[in-house]
ROLUMKE-827560 format. One line per 5 residues: their letters; for each residue x, z, y of N, C-alpha, C. Coordinates in steps of 0.05 Angstrom, whole numbers, padded with zeros to 5 digits. Layout:
ROLUMKE-827560
A = X,Z,Y,X,Z,Y,X,Z,Y ~ ...
This chain:
ROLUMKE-827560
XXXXX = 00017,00000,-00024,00000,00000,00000,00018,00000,00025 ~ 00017,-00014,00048,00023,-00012,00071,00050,-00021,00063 ~ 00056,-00049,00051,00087,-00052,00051,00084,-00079,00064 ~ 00114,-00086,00071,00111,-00111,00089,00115,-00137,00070 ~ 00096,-00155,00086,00095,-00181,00076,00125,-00199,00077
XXXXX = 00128,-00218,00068,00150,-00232,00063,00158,-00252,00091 ~ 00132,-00254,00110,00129,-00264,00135,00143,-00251,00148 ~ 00130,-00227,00156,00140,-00198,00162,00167,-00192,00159 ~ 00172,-00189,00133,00207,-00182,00131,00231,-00207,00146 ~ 00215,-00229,00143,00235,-00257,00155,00235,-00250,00190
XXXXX = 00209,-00243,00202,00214,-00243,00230,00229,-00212,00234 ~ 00219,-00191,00222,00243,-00170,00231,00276,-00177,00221 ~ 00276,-00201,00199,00311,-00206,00198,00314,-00208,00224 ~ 00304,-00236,00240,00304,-00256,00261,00311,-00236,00285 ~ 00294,-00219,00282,00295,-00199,00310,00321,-00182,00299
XXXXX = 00327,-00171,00282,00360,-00163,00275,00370,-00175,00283 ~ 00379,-00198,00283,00395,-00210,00284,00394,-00216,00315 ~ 00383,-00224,00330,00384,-00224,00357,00391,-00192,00373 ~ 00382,-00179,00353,00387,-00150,00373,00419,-00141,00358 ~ 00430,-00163,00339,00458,-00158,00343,00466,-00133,00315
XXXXX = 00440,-00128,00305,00445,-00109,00290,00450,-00114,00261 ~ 00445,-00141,00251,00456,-00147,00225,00471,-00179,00231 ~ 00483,-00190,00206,00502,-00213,00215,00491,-00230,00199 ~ 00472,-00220,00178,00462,-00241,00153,00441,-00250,00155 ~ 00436,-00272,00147,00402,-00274,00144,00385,-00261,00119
XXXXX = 00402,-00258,00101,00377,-00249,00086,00374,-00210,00088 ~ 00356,-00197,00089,00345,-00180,00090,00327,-00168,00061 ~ 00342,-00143,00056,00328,-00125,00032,00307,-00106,00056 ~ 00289,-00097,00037,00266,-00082,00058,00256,-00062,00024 ~ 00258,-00038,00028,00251,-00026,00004,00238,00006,00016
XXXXX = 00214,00007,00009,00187,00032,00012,00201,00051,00006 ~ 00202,00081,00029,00222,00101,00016,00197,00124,00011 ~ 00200,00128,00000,00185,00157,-00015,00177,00173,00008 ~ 00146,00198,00003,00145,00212,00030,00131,00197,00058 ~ 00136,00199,00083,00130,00195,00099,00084,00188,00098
XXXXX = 00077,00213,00099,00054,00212,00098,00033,00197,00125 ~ 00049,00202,00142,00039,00192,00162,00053,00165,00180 ~ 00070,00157,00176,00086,00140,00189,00100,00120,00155 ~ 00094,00100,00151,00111,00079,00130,00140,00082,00139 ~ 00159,00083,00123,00185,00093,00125,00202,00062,00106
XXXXX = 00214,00057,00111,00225,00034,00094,00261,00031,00102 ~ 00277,00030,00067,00300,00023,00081,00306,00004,00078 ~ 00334,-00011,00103,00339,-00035,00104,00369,-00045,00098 ~ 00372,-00063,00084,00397,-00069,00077,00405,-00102,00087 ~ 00432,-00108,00090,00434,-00127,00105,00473,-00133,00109
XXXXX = 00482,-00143,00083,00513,-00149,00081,00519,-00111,00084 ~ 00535,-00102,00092,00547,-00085,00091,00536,-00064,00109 ~ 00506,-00069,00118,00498,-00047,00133,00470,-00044,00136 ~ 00460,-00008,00132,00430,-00001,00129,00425,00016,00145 ~ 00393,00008,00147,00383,00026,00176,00357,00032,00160
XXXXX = 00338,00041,00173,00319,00062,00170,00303,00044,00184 ~ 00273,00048,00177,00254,00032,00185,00222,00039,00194 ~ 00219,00052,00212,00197,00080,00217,00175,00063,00240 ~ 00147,00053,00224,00128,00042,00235,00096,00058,00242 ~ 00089,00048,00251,00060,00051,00258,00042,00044,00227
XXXXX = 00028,00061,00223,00011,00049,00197,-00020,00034,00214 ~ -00030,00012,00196,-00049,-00010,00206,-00071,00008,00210 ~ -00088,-00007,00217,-00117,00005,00228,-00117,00027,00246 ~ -00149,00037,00253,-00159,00054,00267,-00141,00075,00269 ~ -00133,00081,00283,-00114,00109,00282,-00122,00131,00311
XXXXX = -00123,00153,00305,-00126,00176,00322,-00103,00170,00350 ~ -00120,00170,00378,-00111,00163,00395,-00072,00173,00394 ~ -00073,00200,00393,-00059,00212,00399,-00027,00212,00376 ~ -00034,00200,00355,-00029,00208,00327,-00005,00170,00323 ~ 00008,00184,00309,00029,00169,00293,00048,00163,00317
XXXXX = 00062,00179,00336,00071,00167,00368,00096,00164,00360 ~ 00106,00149,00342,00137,00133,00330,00154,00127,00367 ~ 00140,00120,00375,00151,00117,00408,00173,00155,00419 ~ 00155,00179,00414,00162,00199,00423,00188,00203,00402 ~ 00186,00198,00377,00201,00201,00356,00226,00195,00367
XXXXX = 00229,00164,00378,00253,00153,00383,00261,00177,00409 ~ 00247,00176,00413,00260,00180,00449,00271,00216,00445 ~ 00258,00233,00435,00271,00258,00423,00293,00251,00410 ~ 00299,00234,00385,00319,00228,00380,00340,00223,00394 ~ 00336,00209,00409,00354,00200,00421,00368,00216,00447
XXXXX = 00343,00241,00452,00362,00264,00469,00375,00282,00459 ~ 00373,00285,00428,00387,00301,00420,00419,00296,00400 ~ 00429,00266,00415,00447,00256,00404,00468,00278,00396 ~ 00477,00289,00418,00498,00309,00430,00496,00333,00424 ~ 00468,00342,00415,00461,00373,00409,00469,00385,00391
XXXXX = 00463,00400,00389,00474,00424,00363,00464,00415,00340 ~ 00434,00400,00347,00416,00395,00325,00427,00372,00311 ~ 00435,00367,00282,00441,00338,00278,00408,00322,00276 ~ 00423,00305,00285,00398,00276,00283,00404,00255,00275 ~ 00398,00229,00262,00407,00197,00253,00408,00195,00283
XXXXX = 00427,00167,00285,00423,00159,00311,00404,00137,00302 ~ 00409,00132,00335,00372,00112,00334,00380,00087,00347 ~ 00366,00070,00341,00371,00039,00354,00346,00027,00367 ~ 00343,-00002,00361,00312,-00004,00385,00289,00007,00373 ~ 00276,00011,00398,00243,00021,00397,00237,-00006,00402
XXXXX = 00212,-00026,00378,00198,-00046,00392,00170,-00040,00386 ~ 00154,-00042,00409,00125,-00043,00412,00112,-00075,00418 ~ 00124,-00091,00406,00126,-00117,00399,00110,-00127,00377 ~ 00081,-00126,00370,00067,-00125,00349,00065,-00146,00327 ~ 00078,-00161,00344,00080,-00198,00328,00101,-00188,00321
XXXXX = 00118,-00181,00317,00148,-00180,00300,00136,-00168,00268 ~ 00129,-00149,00262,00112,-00142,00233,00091,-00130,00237 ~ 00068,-00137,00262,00051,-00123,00256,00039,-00102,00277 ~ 00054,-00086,00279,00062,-00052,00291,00086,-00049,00303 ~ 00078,-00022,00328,00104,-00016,00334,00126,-00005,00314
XXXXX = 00148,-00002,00312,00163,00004,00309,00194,00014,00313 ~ 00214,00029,00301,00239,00038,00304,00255,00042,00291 ~ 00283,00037,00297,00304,00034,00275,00323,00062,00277 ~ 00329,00068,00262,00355,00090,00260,00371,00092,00236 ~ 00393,00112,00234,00411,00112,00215,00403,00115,00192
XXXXX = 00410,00105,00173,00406,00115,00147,00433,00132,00130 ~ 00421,00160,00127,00434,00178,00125,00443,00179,00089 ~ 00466,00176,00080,00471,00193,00056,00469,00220,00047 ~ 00452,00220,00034,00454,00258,00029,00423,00267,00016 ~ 00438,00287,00012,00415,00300,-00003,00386,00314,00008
XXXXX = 00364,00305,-00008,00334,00315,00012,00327,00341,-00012 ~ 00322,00352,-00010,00313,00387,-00028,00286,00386,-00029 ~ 00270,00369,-00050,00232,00374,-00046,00233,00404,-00049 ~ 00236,00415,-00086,00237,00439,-00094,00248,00452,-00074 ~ 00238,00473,-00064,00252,00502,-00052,00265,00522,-00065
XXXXX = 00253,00528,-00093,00276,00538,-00106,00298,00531,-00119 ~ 00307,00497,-00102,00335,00493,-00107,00343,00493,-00144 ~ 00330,00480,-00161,00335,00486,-00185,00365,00467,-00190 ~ 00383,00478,-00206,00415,00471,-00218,00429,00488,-00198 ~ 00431,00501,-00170,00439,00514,-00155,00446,00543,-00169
XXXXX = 00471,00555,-00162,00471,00580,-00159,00462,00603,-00145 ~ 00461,00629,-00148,00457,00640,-00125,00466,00635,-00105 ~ 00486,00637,-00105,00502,00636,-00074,00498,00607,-00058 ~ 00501,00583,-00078,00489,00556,-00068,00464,00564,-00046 ~ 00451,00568,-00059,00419,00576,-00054,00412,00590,-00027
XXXXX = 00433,00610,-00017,00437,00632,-00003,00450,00611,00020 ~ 00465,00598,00016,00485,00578,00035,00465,00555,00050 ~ 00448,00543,00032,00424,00525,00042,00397,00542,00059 ~ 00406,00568,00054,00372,00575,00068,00390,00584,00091 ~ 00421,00597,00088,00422,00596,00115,00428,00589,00139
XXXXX = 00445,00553,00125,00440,00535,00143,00415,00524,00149 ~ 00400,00522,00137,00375,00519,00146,00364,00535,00169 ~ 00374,00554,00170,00365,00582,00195,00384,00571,00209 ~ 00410,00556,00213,00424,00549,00248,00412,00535,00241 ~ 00398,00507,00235,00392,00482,00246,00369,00490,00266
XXXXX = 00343,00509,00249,00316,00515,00263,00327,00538,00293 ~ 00346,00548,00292,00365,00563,00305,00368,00549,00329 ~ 00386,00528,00322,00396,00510,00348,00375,00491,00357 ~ 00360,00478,00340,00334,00475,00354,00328,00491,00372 ~ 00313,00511,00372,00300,00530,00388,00319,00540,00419
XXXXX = 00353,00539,00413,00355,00547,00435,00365,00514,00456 ~ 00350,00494,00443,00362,00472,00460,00350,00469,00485 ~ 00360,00468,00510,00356,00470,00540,00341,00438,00537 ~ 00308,00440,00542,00300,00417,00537,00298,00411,00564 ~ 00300,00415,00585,00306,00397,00622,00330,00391,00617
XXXXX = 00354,00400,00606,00381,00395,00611,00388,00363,00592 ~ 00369,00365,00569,00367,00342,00553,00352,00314,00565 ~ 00332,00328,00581,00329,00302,00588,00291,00307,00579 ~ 00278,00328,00574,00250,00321,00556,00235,00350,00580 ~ 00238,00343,00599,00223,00373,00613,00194,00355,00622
XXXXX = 00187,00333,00613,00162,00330,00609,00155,00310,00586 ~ 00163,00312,00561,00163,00319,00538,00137,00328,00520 ~ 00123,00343,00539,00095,00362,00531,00089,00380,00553 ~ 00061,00385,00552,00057,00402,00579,00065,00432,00568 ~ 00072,00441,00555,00092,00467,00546,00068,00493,00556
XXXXX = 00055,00488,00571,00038,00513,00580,00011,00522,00557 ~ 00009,00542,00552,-00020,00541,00537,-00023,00527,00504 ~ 00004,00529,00498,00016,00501,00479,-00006,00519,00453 ~ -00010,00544,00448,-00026,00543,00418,-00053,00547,00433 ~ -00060,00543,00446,-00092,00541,00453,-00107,00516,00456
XXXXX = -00079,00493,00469,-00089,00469,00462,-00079,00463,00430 ~ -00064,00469,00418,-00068,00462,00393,-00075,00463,00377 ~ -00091,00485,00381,-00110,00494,00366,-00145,00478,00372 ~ -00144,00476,00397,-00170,00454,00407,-00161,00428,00394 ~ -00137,00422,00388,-00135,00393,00381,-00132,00388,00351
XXXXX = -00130,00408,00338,-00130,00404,00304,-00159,00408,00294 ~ -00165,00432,00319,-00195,00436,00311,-00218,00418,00317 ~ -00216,00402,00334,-00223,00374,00334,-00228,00355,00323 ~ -00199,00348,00302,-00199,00337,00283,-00219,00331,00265 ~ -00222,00375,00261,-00232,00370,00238,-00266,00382,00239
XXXXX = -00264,00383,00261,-00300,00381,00264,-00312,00354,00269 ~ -00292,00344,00279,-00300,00309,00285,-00304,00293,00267 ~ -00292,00306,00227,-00292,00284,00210,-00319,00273,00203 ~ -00318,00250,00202,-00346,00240,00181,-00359,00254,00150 ~ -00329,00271,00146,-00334,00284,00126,-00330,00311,00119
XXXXX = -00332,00323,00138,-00335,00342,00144,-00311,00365,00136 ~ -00315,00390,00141,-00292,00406,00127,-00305,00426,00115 ~ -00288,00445,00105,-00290,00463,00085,-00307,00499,00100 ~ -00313,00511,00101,-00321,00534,00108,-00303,00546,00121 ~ -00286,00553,00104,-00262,00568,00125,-00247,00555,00142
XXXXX = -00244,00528,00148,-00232,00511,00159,-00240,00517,00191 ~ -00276,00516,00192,-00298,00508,00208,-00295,00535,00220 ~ -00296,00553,00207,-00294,00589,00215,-00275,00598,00230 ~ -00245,00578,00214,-00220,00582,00237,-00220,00567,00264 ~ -00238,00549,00274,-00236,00535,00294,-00250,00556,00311
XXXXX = -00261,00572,00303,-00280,00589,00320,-00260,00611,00323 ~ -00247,00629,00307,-00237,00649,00309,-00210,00651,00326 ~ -00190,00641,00315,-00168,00630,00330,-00170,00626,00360 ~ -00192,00613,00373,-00191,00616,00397,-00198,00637,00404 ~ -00213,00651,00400,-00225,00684,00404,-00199,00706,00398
XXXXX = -00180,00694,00391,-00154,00716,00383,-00130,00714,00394 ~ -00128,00696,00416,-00103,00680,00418,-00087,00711,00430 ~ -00065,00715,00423,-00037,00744,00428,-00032,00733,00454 ~ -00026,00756,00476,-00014,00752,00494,00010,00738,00497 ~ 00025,00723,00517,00047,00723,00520,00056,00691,00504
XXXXX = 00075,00680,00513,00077,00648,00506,00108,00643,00520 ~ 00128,00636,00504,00155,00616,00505,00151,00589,00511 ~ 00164,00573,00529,00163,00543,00522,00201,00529,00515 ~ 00185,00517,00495,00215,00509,00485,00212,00477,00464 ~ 00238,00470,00464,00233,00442,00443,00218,00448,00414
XXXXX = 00200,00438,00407,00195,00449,00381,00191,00421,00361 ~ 00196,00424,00333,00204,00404,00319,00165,00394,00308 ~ 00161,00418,00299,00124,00408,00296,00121,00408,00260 ~ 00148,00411,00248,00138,00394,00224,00160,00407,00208 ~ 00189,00426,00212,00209,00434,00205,00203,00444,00181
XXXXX = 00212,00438,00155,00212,00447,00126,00228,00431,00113 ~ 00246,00448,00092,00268,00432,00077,00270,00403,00066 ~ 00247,00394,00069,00247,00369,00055,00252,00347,00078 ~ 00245,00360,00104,00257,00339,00128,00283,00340,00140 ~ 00295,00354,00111,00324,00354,00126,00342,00337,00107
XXXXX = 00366,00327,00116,00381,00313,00093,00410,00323,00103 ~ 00416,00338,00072,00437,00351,00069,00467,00330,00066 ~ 00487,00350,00069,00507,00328,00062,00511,00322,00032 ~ 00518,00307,00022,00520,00295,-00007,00532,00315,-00030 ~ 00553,00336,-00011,00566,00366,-00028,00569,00382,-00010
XXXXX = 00563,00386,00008,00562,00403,00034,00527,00426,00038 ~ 00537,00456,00037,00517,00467,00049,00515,00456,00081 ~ 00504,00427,00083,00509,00427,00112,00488,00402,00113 ~ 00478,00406,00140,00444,00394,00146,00462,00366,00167 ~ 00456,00330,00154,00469,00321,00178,00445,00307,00191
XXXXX = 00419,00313,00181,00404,00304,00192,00366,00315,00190 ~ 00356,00317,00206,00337,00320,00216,00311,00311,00221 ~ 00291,00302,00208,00281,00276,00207,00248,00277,00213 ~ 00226,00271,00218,00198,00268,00221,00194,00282,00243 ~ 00194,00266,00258,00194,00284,00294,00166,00288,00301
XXXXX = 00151,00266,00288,00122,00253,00298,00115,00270,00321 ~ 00108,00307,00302,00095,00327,00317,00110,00330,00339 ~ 00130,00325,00339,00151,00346,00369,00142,00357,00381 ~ 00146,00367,00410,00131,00372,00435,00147,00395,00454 ~ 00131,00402,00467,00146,00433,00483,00117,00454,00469
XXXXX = 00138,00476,00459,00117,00485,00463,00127,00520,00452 ~ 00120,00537,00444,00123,00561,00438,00147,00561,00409 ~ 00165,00571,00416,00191,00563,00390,00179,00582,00361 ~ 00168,00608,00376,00160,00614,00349,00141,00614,00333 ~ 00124,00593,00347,00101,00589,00328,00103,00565,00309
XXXXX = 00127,00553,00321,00152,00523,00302,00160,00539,00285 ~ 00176,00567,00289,00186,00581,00268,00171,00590,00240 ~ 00148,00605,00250,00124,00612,00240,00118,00588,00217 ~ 00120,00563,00223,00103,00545,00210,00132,00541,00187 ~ 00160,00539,00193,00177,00535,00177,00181,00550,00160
XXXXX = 00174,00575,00167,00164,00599,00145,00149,00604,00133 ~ 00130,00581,00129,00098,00586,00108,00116,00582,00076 ~ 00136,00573,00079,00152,00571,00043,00141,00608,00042 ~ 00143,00626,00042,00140,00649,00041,00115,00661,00035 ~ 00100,00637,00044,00068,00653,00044,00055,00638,00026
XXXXX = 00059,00611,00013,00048,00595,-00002,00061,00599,-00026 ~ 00045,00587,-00047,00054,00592,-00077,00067,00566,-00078 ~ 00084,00559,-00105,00094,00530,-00118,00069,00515,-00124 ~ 00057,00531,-00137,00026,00507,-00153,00008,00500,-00126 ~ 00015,00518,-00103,-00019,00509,-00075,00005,00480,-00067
XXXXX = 00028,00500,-00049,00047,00469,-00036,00071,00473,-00034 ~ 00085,00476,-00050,00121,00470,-00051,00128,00493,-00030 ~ 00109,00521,-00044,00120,00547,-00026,00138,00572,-00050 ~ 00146,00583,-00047,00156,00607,-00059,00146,00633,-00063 ~ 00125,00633,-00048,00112,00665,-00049,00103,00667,-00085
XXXXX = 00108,00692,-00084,00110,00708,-00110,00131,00701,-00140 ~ 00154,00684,-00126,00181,00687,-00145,00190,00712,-00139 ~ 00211,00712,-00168,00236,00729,-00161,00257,00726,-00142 ~ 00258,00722,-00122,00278,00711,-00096,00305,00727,-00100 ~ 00304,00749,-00110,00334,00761,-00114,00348,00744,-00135
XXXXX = 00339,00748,-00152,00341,00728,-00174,00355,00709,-00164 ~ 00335,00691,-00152,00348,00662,-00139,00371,00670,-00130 ~ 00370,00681,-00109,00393,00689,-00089,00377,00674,-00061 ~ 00354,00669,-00058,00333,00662,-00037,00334,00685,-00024 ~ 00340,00685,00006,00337,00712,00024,00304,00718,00023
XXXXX = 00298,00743,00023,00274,00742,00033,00263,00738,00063 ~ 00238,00734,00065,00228,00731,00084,00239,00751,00116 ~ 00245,00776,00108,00243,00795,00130,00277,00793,00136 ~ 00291,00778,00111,00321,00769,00120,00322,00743,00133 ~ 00304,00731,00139,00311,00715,00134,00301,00716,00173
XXXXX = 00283,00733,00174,00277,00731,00209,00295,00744,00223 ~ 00305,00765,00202,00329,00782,00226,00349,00758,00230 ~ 00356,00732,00219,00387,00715,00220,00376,00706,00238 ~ 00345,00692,00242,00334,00682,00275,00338,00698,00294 ~ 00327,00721,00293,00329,00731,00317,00349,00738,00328
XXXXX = 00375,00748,00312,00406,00748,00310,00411,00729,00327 ~ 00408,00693,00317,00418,00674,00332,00400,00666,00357 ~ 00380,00670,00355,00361,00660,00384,00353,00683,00406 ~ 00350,00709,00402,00341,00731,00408,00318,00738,00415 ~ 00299,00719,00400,00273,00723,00389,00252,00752,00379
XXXXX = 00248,00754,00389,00229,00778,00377,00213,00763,00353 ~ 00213,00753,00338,00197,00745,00315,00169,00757,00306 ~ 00173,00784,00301,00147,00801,00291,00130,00803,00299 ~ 00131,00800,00331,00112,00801,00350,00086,00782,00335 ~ 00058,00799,00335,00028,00773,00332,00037,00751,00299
XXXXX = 00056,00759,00286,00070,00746,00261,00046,00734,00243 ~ 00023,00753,00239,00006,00748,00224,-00015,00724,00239 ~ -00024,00727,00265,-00034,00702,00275,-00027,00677,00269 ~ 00005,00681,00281,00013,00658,00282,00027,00642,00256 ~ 00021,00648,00231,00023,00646,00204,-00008,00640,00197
XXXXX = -00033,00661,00202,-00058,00638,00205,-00059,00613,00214 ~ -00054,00609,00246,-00051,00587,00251,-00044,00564,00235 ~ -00015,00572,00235,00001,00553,00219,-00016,00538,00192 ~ -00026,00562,00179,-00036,00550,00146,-00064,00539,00162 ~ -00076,00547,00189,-00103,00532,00191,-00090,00503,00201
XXXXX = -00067,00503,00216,-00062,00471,00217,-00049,00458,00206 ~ -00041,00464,00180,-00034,00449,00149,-00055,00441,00148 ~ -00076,00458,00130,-00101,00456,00129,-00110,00423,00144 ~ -00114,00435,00170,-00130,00409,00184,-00108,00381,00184 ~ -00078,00385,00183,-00071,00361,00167,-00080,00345,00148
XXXXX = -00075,00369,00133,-00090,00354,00106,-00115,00340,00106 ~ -00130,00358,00114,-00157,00341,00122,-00156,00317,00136 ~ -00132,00321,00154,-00144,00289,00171,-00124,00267,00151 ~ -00099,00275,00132,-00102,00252,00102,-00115,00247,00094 ~ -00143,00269,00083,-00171,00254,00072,-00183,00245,00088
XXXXX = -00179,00244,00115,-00197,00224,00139,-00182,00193,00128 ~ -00159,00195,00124,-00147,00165,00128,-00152,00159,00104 ~ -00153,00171,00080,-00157,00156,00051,-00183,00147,00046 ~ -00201,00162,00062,-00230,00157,00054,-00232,00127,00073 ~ -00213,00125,00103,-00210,00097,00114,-00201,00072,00107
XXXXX = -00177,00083,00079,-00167,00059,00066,-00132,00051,00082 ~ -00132,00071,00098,-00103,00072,00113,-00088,00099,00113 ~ -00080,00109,00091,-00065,00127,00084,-00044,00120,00071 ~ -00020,00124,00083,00008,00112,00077,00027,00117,00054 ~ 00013,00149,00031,00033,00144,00015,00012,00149,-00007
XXXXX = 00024,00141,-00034,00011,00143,-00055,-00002,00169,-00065 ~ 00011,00189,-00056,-00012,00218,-00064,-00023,00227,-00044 ~ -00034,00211,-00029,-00050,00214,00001,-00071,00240,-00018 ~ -00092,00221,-00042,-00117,00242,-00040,-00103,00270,-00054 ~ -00080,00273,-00068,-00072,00298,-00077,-00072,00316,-00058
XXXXX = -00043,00299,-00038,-00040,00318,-00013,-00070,00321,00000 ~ -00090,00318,00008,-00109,00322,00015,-00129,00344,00004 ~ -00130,00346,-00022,-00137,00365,-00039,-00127,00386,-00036 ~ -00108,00402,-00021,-00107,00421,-00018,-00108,00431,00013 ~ -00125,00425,00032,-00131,00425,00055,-00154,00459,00050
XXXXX = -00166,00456,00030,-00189,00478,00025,-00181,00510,00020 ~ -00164,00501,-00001,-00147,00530,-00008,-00119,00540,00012 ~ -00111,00525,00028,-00100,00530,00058,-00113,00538,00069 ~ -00136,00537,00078,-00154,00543,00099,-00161,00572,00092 ~ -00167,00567,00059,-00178,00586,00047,-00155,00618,00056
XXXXX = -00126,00607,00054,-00097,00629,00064,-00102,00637,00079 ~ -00111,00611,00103,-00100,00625,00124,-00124,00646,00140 ~ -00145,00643,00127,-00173,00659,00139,-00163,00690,00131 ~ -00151,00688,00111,-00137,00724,00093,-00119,00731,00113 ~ -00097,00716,00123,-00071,00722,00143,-00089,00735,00170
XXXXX = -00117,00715,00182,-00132,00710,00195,-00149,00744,00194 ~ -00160,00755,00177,-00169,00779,00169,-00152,00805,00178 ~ -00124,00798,00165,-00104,00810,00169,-00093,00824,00191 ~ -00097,00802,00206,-00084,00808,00239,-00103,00828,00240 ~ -00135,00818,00242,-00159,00830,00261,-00159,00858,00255
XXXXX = -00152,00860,00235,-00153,00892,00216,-00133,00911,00232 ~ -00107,00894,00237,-00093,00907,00247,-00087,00917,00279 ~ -00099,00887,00294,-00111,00899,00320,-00127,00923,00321 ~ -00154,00930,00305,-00167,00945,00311,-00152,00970,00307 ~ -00136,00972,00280,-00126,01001,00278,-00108,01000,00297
XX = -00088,00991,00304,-00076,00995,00334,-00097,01001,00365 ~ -00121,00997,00361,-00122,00996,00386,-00143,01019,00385
């Protein structure tokens, strides 16, 4: 589904080749695994491959698939702490295949679906979660005016409109959502915690969007920007930390292994190494913003079964991934409970 035609592949050679970026004419074009929301394709071409990150066809949510923002974050964070592929043209050129699209590096190295790292040692194990904490680390303290993105996102009010805008989503579908889904669009705004950070936030940060070096505990790249934005760093953190709250069988989470075992830090180690490197108060409202989080998985998911039930859902386990939009929702209403319980006895 959603792969390019042979038309298609000849005029993006053509446009390579004018933009200087390959020397050959013929062109390999091969579907890469993943990318649920954006077609991902790599490209080969004599002695050199790039990365291939488009717009998927049809009706699409105004706001949704912005491959355009992708590049342009990329591209400010050449220099940063954060590694990123580098990036090459943005074309919004629709006659070339179709859709906009954008080119970047194609990275060697290793992507981690599993979180518990299986053939790894302890200490392996221990080395990947805690480079994983500088990458989300140096994210968070990147000076986004100094980069170049201080309007980037309106950064103010950032989980109240996000929460109006997932919850949108998913009151808007033709097919409606689940009970607790519908319950959290109501509650969440009625609870929002005082007090709000603005900062670069990645929107989407979890091990599988990162690509390790080939033998290296070391992250050289960074990848699915779609979400970006400005907006509160620790409610980006929050969402990178649902591995903790989710099981293996709901979504490629860890909650209720043996983590010593592993040599997997736990959760409450794993916030002191953030707040160590960013000087984050973390704990602060923790339980909200962990509702949140699983309510806007949740309404992701759901808006995959908006696109599969459309016939424009970009990867082959669209309706799986979608199938668990219910029992997310179902989490995060418990995390959701959680807090409220705990406001009251505090107050």
């Amino acid at each position: 589904m959603n792969t390019l035609r042979e038309d298609q592949v000849d005029n993006l050679a053509c446009y390579l080749r004018q933009e200087g970026l390959i020397a050959h004419d013929e062109l390999q074009v091969q579907r890469l695994a993943g990318g649920q929301s954006n077609p991902t394709y790599r490209m080969s071409s004599g002695g050199r491959q790039y990365v291939l990150r488009t717009k998927p066809p049809g009706q699409l949510l105004s706001s949704a698939h912005a491959i355009d923002r992708e590049h342009r974050v990329l591209h400010a964070l050449q220099r940063s702490e954060v590694p990123v592929p580098a990036v090459y043209n943005y074309c919004d050129d629709a006659g070339v295949i179709g859709t906009p699209f954008y080119l970047m590096e194609f990275l060697e190295g290793r992507v981690f679906v599993d979180q518990t790292l299986p053939g790894m040692s302890r200490e392996q194990r221990r080395e990947i979660y805690a480079e994983m904490s500088r990458v989300v680390s140096a994210l968070h303290r990147v000076d986004h005016v100094a980069a170049g993105l201080s309007d980037y996102g309106k950064g103010t009010n950032y989980l109240a409109r996000q929460i109006e805008r997932w919850s949108r989503q998913c009151t808007a579908s033709p097919q409606g959502c689940s009970p607790e889904l519908e319950a959290l669009t109501r509650w969440l705004p009625a609870h929002l915690p005082p007090g709000e950070a603005t900062g670069l936030v990645h929107g989407d940060f979890r091990m599988d969007n990162l690509v390790f070096h080939p033998t290296e505990a070391r992250v050289i790249g960074v990848l699915d920007w779609e979400l970006s934005t400005l907006g509160h760093p620790l409610v980006d953190f929050a969402y990178h930390c649902l591995s903790w709250h989710i099981t293996p069988s709901l979504w490629r989470g860890i909650a209720g292994l043996d983590l010593e075992a592993l040599g997997i830090p736990d959760e409450s180690t794993y916030l002191r190494w953030y707040e160590a490197s960013t000087g984050a108060q973390a704990l602060a409202h923790w339980d909200f913003y962990i509702a949140y989080n699983l309510f806007r998985l949740a309404a992701i998911m759901h808006g995959i079964g908006q696109r599969v039930a459309a016939g424009n859902a970009a990867a082959h386990d669209a309706a799986e991934t979608a199938s668990k939009s219910g029992p997310l929702a179902e989490l995060a209403w418990k995390y959701a409970s959680r807090h409220e319980a705990a406001v009251h006895a505090a107050s």
